[in-house]
C-alpha positions in Angstrom: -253.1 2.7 29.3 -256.1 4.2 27.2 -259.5 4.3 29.2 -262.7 3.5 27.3 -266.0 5.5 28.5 -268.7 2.6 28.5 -271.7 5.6 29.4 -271.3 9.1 31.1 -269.3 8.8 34.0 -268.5 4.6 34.1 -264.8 4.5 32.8 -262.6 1.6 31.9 -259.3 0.5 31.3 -259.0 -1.6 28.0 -257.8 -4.5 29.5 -260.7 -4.8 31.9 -263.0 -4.6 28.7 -261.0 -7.2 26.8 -261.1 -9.5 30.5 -265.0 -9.0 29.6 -264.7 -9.3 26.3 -263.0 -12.9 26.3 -265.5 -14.3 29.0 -267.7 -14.0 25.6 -268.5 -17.2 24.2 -268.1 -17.8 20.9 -270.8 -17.1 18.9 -271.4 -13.9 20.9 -267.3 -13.1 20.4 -268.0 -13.2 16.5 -270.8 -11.2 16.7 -269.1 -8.7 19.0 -266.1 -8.8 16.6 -268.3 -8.2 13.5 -269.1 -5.2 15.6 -266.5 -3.4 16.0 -265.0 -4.2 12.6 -268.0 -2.3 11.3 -267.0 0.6 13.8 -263.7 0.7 12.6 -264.9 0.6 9.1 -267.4 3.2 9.0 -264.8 5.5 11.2 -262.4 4.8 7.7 -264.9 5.2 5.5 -267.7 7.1 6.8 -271.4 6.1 5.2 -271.1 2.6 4.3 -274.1 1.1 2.8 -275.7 -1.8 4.3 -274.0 -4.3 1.4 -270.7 -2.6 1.9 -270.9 -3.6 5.4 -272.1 -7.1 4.6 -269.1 -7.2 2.1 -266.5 -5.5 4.4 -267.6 -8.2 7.1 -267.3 -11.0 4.8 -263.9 -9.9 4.4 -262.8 -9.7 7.2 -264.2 -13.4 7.9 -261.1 -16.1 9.4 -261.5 -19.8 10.5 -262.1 -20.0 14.1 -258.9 -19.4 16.5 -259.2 -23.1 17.3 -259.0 -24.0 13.7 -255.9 -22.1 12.9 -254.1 -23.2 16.3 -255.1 -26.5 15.2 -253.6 -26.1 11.5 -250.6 -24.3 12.7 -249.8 -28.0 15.1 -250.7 -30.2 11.9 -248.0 -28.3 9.9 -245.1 -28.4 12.5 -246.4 -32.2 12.4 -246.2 -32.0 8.5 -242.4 -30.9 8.6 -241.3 -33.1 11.5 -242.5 -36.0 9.3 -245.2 -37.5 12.2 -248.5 -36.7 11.0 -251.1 -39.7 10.7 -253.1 -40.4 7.7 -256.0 -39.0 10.0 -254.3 -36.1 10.3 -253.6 -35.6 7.0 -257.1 -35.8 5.9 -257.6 -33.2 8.6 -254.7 -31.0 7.3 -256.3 -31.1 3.9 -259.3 -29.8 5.2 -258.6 -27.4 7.3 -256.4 -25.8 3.9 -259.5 -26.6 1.6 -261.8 -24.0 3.9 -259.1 -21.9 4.2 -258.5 -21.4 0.7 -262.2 -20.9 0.5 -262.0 -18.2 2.8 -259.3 -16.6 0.6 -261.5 -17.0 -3.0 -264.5 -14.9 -1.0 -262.4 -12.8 0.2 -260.6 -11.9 -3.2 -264.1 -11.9 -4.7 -265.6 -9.3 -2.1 -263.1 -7.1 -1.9 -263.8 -7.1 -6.1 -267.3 -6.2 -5.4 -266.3 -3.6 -2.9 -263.7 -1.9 -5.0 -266.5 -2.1 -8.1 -268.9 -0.1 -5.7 -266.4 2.3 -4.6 -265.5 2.6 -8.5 -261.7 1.8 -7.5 -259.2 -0.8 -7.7 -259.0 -3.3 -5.0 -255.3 -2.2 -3.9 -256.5 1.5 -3.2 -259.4 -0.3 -1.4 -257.2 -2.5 0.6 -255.2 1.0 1.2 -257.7 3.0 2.0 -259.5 0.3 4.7 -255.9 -0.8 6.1 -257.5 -4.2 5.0 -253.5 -6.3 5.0 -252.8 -9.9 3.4 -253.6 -12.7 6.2 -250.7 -13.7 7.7 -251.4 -17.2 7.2 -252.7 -16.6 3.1 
């Protein structure tokens, strides 16, 4: 198992930083994400300016875990035929922001790749920036 060096001398294994890590609570686990996504990015592609960050993290954006879980039960719902109108409604919602989510994203990966002066799939490439799963 890799070992993380938190300062000189004070070693851990991952899984004791990600046992720390999700003790977070949300608002700090976002912010702690946003984080290290900008780590990783700047590790890809070294001297990021401030609005590449700002883009890259706005691309990287999702609907809270919650919110997906949630989605993914409305739509096994959906097939078997038992969702209320309620839910529904919900359903709808939940697909609305999520399509949102997928228009910005679209659009700042544009604004990226127009930066960098390339197209978005070399950007996508070059950052290891994949489709959601769920898009």
């Amino acid at each position: 198992m890799a070992v993380i060096e938190i300062k000189p001398d004070t070693r851990l294994e991952i899984e004791d930083v990600l046992y720390g890590v999700s003790k977070l609570d949300t608002p700090d686990l976002d912010a702690f994400v946003d984080k290290v996504l900008a780590l990783r990015a700047n590790r890809i592609m070294p001297g990021l300016s401030p609005q590449e960050a700002e883009l890259l993290k706005k691309i990287n954006r999702s609907l809270p875990q919650k919110t997906l879980l949630r989605l993914l039960d409305l739509n096994e719902k959906r097939k078997s035929e038992t969702l209320s109108t309620a839910e529904m409604e919900e359903l709808n919602a939940i697909t609305e922001a999520l399509e949102q989510l997928n228009i910005e994203r679209v659009q700042n990966l544009g604004f990226l790749a127009g930066i960098k002066g390339i197209p978005v799939r070399e950007l996508m490439q070059q950052l290891g920036i994949q489709p959601k799963p769920y898009a």
